[in-house]
Backbone as numpy.savetxt, mean C-alpha at the origin, in Angstrom:
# Nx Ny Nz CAx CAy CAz Cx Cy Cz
-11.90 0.57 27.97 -12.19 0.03 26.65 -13.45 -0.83 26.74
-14.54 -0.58 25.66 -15.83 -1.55 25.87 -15.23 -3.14 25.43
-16.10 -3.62 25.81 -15.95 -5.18 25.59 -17.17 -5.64 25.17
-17.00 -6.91 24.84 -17.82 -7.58 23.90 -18.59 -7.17 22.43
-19.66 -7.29 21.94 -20.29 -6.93 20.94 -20.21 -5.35 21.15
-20.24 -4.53 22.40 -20.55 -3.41 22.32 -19.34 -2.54 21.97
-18.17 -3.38 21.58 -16.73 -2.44 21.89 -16.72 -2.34 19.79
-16.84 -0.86 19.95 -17.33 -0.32 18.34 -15.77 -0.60 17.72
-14.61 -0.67 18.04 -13.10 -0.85 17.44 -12.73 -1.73 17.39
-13.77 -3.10 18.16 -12.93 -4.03 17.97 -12.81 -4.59 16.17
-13.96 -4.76 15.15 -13.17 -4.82 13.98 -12.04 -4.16 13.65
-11.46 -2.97 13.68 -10.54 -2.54 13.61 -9.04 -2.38 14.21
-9.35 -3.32 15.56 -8.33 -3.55 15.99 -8.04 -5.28 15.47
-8.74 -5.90 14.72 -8.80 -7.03 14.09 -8.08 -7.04 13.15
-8.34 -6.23 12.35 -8.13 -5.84 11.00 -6.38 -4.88 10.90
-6.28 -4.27 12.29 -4.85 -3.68 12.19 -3.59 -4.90 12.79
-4.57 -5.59 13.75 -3.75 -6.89 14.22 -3.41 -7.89 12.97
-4.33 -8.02 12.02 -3.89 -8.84 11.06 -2.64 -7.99 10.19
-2.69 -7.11 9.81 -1.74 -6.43 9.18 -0.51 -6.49 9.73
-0.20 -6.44 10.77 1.13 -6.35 12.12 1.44 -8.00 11.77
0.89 -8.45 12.10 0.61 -10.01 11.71 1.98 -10.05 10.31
0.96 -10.48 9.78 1.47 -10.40 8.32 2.70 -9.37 8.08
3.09 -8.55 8.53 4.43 -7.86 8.52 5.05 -8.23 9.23
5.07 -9.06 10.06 5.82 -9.76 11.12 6.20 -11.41 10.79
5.00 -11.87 10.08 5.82 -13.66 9.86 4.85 -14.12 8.47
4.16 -12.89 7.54 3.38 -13.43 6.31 2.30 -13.98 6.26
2.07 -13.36 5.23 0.13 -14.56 5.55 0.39 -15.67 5.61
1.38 -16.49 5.23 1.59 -17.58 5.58 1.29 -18.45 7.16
1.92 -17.15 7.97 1.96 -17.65 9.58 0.40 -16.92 10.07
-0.86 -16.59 9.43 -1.90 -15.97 9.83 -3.10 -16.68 10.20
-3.45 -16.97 11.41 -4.64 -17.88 11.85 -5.39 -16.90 13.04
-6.64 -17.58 12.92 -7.53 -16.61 13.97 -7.21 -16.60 15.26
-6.08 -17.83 15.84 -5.86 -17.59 17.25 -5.05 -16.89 17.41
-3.77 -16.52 16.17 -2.88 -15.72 16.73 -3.14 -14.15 16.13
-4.20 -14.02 15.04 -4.47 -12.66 15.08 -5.55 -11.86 16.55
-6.16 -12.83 16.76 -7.62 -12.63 17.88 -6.30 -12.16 19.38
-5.36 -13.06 19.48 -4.04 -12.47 20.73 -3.66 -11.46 20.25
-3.36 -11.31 19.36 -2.38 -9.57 18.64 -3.40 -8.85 19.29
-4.52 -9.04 18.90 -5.66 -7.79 18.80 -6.60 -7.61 20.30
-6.24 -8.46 20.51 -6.42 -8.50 22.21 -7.93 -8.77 22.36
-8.74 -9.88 21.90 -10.01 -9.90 21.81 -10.10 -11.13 21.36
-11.29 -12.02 22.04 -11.67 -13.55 22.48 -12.04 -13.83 20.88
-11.14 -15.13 20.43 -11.36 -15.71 19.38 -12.52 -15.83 18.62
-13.89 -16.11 19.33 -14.98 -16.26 18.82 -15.55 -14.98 17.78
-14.79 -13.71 18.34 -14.91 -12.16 17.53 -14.63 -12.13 16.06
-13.37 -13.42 16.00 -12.73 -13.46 14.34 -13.85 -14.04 13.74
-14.65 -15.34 14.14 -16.09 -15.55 13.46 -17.07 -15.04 13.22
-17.37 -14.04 14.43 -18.20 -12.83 14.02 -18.49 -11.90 13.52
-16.65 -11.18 13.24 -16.64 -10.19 12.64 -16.49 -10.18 11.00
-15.58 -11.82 10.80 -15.44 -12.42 9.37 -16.00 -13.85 8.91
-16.36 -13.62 7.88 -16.73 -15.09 7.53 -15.84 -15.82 7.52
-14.58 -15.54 7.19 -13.19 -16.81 6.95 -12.38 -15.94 7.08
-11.36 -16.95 6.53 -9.52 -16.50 6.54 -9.60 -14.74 5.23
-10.45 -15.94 4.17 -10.46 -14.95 2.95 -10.96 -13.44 3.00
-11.90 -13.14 4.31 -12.44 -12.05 4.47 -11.55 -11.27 5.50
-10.98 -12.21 5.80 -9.95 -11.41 6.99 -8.93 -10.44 6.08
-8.37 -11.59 5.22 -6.95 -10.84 4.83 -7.60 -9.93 3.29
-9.17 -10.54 2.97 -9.25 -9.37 1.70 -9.33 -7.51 2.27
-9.88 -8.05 3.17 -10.58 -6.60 3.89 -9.16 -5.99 4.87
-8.03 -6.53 5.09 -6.66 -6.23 5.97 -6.26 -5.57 4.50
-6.21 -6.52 3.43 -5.28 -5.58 2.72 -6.10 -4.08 1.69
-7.28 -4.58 1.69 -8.02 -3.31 1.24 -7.56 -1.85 2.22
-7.70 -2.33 3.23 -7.28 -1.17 4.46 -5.73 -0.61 3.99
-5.07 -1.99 3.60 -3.64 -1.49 3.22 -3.18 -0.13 2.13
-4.18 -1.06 1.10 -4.35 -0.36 -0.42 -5.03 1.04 0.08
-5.83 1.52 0.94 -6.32 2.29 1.40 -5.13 3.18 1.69
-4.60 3.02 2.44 -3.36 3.28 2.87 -2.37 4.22 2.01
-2.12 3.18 0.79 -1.03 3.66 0.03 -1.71 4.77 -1.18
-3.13 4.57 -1.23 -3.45 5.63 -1.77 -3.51 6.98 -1.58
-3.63 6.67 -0.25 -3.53 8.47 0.65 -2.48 9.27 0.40
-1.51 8.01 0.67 -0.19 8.77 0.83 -0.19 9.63 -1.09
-0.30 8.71 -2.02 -0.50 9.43 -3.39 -0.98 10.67 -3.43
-2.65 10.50 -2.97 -3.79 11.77 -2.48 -2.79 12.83 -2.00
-1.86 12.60 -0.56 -1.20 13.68 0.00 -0.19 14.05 -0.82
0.48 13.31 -1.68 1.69 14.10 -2.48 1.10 14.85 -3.27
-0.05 14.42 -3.99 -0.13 14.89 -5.45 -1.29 16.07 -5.79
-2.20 16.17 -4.19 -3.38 17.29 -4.10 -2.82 18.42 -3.76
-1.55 18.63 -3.54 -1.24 20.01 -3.51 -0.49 20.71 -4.79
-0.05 19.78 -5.56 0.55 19.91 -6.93 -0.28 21.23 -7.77
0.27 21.89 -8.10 -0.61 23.44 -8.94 0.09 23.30 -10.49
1.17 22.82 -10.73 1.92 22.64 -12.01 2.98 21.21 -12.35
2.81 21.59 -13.57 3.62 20.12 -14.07 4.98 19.71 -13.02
5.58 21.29 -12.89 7.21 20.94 -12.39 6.83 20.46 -10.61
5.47 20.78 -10.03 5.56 20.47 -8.94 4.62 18.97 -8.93
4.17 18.79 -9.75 3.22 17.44 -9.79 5.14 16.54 -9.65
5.97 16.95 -10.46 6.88 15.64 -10.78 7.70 15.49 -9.11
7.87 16.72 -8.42 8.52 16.82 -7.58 7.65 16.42 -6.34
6.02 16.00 -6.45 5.60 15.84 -5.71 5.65 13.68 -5.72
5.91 13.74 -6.89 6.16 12.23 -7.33 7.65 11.92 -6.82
8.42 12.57 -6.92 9.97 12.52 -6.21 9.74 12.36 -5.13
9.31 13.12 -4.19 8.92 12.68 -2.85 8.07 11.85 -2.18
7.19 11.30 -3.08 6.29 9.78 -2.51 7.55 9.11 -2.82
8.04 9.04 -3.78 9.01 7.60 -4.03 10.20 7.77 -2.72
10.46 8.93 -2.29 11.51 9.06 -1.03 10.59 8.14 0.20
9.59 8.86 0.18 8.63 8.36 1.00 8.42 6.68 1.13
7.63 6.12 0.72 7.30 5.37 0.03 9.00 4.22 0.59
10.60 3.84 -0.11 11.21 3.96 -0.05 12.12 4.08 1.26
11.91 5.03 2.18 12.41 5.54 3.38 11.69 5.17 4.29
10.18 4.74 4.29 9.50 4.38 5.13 9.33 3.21 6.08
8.15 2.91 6.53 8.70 1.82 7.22 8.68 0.91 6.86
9.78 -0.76 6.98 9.95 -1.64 6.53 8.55 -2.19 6.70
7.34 -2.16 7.65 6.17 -2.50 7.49 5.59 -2.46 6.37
5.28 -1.82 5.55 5.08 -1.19 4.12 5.40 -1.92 3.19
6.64 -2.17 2.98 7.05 -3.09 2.15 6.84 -3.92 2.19
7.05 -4.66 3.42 7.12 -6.28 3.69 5.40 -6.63 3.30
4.17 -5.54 3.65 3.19 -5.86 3.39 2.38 -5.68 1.77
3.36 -4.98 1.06 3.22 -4.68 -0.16 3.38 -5.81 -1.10
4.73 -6.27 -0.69 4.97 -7.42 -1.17 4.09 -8.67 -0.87
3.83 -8.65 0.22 2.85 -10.24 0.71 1.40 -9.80 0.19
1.29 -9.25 -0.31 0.16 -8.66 -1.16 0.45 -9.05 -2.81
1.52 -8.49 -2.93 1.98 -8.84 -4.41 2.25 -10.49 -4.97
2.18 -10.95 -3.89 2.48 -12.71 -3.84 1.04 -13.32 -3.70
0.62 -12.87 -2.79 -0.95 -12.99 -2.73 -1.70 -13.27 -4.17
-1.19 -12.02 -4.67 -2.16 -11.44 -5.96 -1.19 -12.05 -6.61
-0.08 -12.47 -7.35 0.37 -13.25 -8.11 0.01 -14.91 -8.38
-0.67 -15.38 -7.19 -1.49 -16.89 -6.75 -3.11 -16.64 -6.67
-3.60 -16.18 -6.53 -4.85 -15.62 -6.70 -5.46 -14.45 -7.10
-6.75 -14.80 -8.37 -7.22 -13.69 -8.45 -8.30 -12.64 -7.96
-8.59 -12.98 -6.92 -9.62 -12.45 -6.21 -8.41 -10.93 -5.50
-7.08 -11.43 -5.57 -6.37 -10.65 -4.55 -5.90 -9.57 -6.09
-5.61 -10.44 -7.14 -5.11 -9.54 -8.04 -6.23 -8.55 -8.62
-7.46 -8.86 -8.09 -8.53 -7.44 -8.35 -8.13 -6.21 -7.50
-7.88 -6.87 -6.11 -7.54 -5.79 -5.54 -6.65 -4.75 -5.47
-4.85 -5.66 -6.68 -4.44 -5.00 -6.35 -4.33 -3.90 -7.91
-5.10 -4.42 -8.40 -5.60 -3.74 -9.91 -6.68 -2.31 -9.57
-7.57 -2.78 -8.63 -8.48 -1.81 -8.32 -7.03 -0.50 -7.42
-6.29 -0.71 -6.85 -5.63 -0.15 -6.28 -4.43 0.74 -7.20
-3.76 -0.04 -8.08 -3.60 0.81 -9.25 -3.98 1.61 -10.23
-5.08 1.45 -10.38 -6.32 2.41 -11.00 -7.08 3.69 -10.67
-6.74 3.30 -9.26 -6.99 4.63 -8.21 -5.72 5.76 -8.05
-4.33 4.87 -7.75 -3.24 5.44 -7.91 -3.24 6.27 -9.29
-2.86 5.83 -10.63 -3.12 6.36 -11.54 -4.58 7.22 -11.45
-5.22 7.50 -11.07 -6.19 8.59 -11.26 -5.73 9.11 -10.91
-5.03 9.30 -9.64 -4.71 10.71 -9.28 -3.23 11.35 -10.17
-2.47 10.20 -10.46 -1.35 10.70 -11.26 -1.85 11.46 -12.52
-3.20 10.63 -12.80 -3.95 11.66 -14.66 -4.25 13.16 -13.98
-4.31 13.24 -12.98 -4.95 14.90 -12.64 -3.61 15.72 -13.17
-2.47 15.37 -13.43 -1.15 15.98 -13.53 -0.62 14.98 -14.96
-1.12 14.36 -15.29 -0.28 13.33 -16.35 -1.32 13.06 -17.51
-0.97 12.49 -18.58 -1.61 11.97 -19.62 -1.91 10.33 -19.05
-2.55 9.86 -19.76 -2.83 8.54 -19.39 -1.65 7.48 -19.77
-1.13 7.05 -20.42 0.10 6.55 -20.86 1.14 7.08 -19.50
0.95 8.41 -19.65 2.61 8.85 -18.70 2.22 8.10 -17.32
0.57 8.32 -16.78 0.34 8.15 -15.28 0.79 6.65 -15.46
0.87 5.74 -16.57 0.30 4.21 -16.26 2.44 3.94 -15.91
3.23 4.48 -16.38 4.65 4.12 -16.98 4.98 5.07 -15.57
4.46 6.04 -14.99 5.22 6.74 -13.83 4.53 5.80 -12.86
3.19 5.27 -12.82 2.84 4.49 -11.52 4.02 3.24 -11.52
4.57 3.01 -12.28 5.29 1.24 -12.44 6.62 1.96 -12.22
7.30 3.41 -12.80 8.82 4.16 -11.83 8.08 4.09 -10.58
7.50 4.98 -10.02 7.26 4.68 -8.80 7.55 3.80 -7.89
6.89 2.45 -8.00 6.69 0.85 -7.61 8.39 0.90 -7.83
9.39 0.70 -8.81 10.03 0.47 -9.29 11.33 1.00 -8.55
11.04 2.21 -8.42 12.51 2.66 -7.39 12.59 2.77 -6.51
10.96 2.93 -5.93 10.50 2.61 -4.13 11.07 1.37 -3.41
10.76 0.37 -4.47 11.63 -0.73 -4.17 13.14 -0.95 -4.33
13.67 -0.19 -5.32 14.97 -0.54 -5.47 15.61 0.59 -4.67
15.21 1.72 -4.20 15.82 2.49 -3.16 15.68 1.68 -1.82
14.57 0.85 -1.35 14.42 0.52 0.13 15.59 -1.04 -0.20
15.64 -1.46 -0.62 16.47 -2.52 -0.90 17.86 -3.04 -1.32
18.52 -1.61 -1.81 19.67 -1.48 -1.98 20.52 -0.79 -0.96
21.62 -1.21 -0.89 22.73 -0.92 0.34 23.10 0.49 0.01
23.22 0.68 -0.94 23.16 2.06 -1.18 22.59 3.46 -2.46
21.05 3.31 -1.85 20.32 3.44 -2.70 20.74 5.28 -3.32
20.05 5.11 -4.70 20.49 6.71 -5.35 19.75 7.91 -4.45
19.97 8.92 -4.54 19.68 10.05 -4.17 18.77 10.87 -4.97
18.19 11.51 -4.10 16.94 12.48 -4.94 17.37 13.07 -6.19
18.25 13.48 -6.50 18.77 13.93 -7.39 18.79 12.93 -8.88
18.99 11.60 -8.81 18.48 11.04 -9.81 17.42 10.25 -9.83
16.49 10.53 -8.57 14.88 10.09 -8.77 14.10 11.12 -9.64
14.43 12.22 -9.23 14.26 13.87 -9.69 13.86 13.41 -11.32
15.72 12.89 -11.89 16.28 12.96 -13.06 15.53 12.00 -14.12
14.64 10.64 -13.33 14.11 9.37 -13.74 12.83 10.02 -13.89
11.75 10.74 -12.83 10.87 11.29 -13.36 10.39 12.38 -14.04
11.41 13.28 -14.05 11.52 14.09 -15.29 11.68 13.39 -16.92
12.20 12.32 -16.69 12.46 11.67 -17.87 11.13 10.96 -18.14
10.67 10.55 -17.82 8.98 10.02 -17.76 7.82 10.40 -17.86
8.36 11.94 -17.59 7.20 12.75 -17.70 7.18 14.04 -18.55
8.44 13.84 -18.99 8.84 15.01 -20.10 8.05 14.62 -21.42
7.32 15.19 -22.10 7.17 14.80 -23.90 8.42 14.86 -24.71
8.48 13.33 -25.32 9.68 13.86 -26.18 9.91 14.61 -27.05
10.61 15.12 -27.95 10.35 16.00 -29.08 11.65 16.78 -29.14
């Protein structure tokens, strides 16, 4: 592994150490000596590579938001019709949901973030906006904005409940959301 200025990963092993971080004890417990040990690289790197705390954790959770958009990108770019766009939305929320408690725990310390500041609540606005684009490639604008918030909505209440519902009435919730009434 290179070292010093010349080692091209070390931002990124900065930037994944802060995330582990923060899924492990919250931005709350996040300082440059104990992200610079996670990440295995001499303290002075967190000054170099960031201006502050604020650039650490804006640019950790951009990577995050990065993250959760893909997974959208991967459900929803193979979608060819309405009935498989919804079923491709059934399965991010399994996803999403079933995944790893990392995810959540960092979703949320994001969502707290951005509930106390707004520099964080751009981000996580810019991040919903992206989500919903890809839901409009398959949805009306109204449906993408009300299925992005089911989404959020049962992802959480499936990973959090002792005994969360079954595909069968995630199925049943976004069919209902995405049906026109009439």
């Amino acid at each position: 592994m290179a070292t010093g200025r010349t080692d091209p990963r070390r931002r990124e092993r900065i930037l994944a150490a802060t995330l582990d971080h923060i899924a492990d004890e919250g931005v709350t417990g996040v300082s440059h000596r104990k992200v610079a040990a996670r990440a295995g690289v001499p303290l002075g790197s967190m000054t170099y590579h960031f201006t502050g705390m604020d650039e650490l954790l804006r640019e950790a959770f951009t990577r995050f938001a990065d993250h959760g958009v893909a997974l959208f990108e991967r459900h929803l770019d193979a979608a060819d019709s309405p009935e498989r766009a919804r079923e491709a939305v059934t399965d991010l929320i399994h996803e999403l949901s079933d995944g790893p408690q990392r995810d959540l725990v960092l979703t949320h310390e994001l969502y707290t973030l951005a509930a106390r500041r707004p520099e964080y609540r751009e981000l996580t606005r810019r991040w919903m906006g992206r989500s919903r684009q890809l839901l409009e490639r398959h949805f009306d604008a109204e449906t993408a904005r009300q299925l992005d918030a089911l989404i959020e909505g049962l992802a959480l209440h499936r990973a959090l409940d002792t005994a969360p519902h079954d595909r069968r009435l995630t199925r049943e919730a976004v069919r209902r959301v995405t049906t026109p009434a009439g």
